[in-house]
N, C-alpha and C positions, 0 to 999 in steps of 0.2 A: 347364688353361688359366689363364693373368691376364688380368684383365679390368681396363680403366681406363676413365675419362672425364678428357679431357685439354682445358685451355683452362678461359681469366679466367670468374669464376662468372657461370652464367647462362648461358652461351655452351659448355658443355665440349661435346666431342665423344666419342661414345662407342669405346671402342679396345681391341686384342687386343694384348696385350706376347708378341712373339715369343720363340722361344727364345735369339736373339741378343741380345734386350733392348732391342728397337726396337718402336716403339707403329705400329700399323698401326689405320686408319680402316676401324670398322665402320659406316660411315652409312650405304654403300649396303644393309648387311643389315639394323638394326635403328635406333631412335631416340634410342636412350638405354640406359641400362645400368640396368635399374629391376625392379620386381616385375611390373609386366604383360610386361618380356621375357622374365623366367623361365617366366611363365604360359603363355608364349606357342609353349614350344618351345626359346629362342633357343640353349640351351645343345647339344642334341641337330643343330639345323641346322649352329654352327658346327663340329661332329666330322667334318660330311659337306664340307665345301669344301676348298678349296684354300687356306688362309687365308694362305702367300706370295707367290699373286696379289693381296694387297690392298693398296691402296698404303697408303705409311707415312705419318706427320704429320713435321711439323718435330719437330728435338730440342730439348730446353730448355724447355719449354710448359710451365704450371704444371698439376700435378695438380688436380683436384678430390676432391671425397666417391668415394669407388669405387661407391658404389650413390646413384640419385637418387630421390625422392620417397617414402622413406620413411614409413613408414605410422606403427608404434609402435618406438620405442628405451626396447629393456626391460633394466634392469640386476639383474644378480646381487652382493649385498652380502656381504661375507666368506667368500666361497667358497673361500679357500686356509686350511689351517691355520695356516701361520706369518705371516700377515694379522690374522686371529683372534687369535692369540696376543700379536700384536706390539699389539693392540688394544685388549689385555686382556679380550677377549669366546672365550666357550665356543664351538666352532663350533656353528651351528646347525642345530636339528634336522631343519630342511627349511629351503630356499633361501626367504633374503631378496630379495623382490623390491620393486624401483620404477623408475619410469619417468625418461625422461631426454627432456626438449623436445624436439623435431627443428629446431628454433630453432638450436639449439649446434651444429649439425653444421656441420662446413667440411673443407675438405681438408686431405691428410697435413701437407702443410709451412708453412699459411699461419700467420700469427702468432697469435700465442696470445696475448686482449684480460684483462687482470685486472682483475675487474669494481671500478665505482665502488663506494669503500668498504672495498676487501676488503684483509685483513691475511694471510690465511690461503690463499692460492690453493694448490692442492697438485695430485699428479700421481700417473698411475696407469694402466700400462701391463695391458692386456686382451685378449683373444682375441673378434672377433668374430664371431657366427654368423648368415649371413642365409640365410634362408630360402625356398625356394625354389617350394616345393609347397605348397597351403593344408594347415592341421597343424590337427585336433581330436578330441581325445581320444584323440591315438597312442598306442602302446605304445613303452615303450623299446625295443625290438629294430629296431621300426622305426624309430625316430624320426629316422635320421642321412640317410633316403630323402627325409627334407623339406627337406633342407638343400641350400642353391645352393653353398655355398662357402662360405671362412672371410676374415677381415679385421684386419687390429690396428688396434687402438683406445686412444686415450690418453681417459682416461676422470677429466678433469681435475674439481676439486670445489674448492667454497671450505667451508671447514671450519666457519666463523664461521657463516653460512647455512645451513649441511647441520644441525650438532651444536647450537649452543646461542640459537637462535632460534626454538626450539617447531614443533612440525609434522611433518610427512615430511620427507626428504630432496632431493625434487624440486629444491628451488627454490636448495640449494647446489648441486645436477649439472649445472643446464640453464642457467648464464649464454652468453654469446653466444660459440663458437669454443670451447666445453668440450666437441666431441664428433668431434674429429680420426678421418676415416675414410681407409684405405685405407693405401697408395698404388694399391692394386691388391688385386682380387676374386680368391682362389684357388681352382679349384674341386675339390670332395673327391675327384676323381680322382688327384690328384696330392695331398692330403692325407685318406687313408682315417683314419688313425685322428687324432681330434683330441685323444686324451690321450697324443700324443707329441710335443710342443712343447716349446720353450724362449721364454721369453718376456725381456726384460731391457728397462731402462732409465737415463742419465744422464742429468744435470745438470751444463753445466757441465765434458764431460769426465770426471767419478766416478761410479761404475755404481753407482747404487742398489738398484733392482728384478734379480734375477737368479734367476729362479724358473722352474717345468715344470709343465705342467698335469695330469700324472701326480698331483699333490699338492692338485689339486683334492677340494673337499668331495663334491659332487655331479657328475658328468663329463656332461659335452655331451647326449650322447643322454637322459639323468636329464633334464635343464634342460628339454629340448626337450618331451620326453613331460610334464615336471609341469605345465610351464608353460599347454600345449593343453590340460590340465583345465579352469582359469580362463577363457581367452582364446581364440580361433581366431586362429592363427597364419598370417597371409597372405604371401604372395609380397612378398619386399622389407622385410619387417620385419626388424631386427635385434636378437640377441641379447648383452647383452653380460656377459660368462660368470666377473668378479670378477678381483682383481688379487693376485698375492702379494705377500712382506713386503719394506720400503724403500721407503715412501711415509714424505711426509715429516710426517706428523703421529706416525708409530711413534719419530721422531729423541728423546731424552733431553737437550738439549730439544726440542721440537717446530723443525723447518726450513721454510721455505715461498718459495712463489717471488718470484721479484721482476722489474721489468722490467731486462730485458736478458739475463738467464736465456735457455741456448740449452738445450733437449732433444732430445736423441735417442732412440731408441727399435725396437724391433723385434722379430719373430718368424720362429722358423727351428723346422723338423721335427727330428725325429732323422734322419732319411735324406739330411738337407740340403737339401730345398725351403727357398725362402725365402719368407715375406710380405710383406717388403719392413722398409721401415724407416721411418719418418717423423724429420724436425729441424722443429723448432719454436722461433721469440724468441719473451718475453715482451716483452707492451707494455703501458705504461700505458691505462687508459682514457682516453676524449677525443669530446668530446659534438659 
């Protein structure tokens, strides 16, 4: 199944993208597309309806975030080898983790705000994992059972902020529109194995990012199981699982965006499901 929330923020509607690729209103069956629907069942009710008796929405509607009220957005730092490399960093011995505001989050296609001050805004196409079932202290074997489905993520950073202003990383990840979700929730029935992906990204028209999750440091079910050491992983939280090499801070010289900067972006299985895609401008800031 894909799962969307469709309509101007604040307002989305929650929705089931048919196999034709037409958004169908799930109001009458749930509220929202969130961690307490997971909790709730909602995946297992929609298996049992009829879900082409549901009517459709208008076409054209802006997407929102594919999942709403987001509890923790947790990112995975160097997780592809030629990221690491490209970084000039050894991969690490166990997953980099830090968090990312739920602040930043907005939908797949809305614009992408380059924060006041920044020189350095850069981009970084991601595999998201949200989670379905509360998660603590799983086993990897199990850990893929907690999982609602998968999501692409542009997992924008200002570099300036992230790298050479002292601190963690938080506060280069989480500016305002740096946490593009969706276009649409896929659920692991229709993607069992999540280290058979292709992930890519442009700018501009030229494909930067062009990587597979195969080539991950630590793969999905690892993240998931280390991660519920630390944390209890709740319904709705997402995981966001590192980006591989052609980001633009790896460029000789470094490249960054600018406004007016159009991105593209997407993920596809090897069996050909798709995640969809996200486009994105840059904009200036403006107070």
């Amino acid at each position: 199944m894909k799962l969307a929330r469709i309509g101007q923020p604040g307002m989305e509607k929650p929705a089931l993208i048919d196999r034709t690729g037409r958004a169908r209103d799930l109001s009458s069956i749930v509220s929202d597309i969130s961690g307490e629907a997971f909790e709730s069942g909602l995946l297992s009710r929609l298996m049992a309806i009829d879900t082409a008796r549901l009517p459709l929405l208008p076409e054209g509607e802006r997407l929102g975030p594919a999942v709403s009220g987001v509890g923790k957005f947790i990112c995975v730092g160097l997780n592809y080898r030629d990221h690491a490399a490209e970084s000039g960093i050894v991969p690490p011995a166990e997953p980099v983790l830090f968090m990312k505001a739920t602040s930043a989050i907005c939908g797949p296609n809305d614009d992408i705000i380059i924060p006041l001050g920044s020189e350095k805004t850069d981009w970084e196409v991601e595999l998201g994992v949200v989670i379905g079932k509360t998660a603590r202290h799983v086993a990897a074997e199990n850990a893929l059972d907690h999982v609602a489905g998968y999501v692409v993520i542009n997992d924008l950073s200002e570099r300036a902020f992230q790298l050479e202003q002292g601190g963690q990383w938080v506060k280069g990840k989480s500016c305002d529109t740096f946490g593009p979700i969706g276009p649409w929730l896929v659920t692991t029935d229709e993607v069992p194995d999540p280290q058979a992906l292709s992930l890519w990204l442009e700018v501009n028209g030229v494909r930067h990012q062009n990587g597979h999750t195969q080539n991950m440091v630590f793969d999905v079910a690892f993240l998931v199981s280390y991660i519920s050491r630390f944390m209890t992983l709740c319904p709705g939280d997402i995981i966001s699982t590192g980006t591989p090499a052609g980001v633009g801070l790896g460029f000789k010289p470094p490249v960054y965006l600018k406004p007016g900067d159009r991105m593209v972006l997407g993920i596809e299985s090897d069996q050909g499901v798709s995640l969809g895609r996200q486009t994105q401008i840059c904009r200036s800031y403006a107070s």
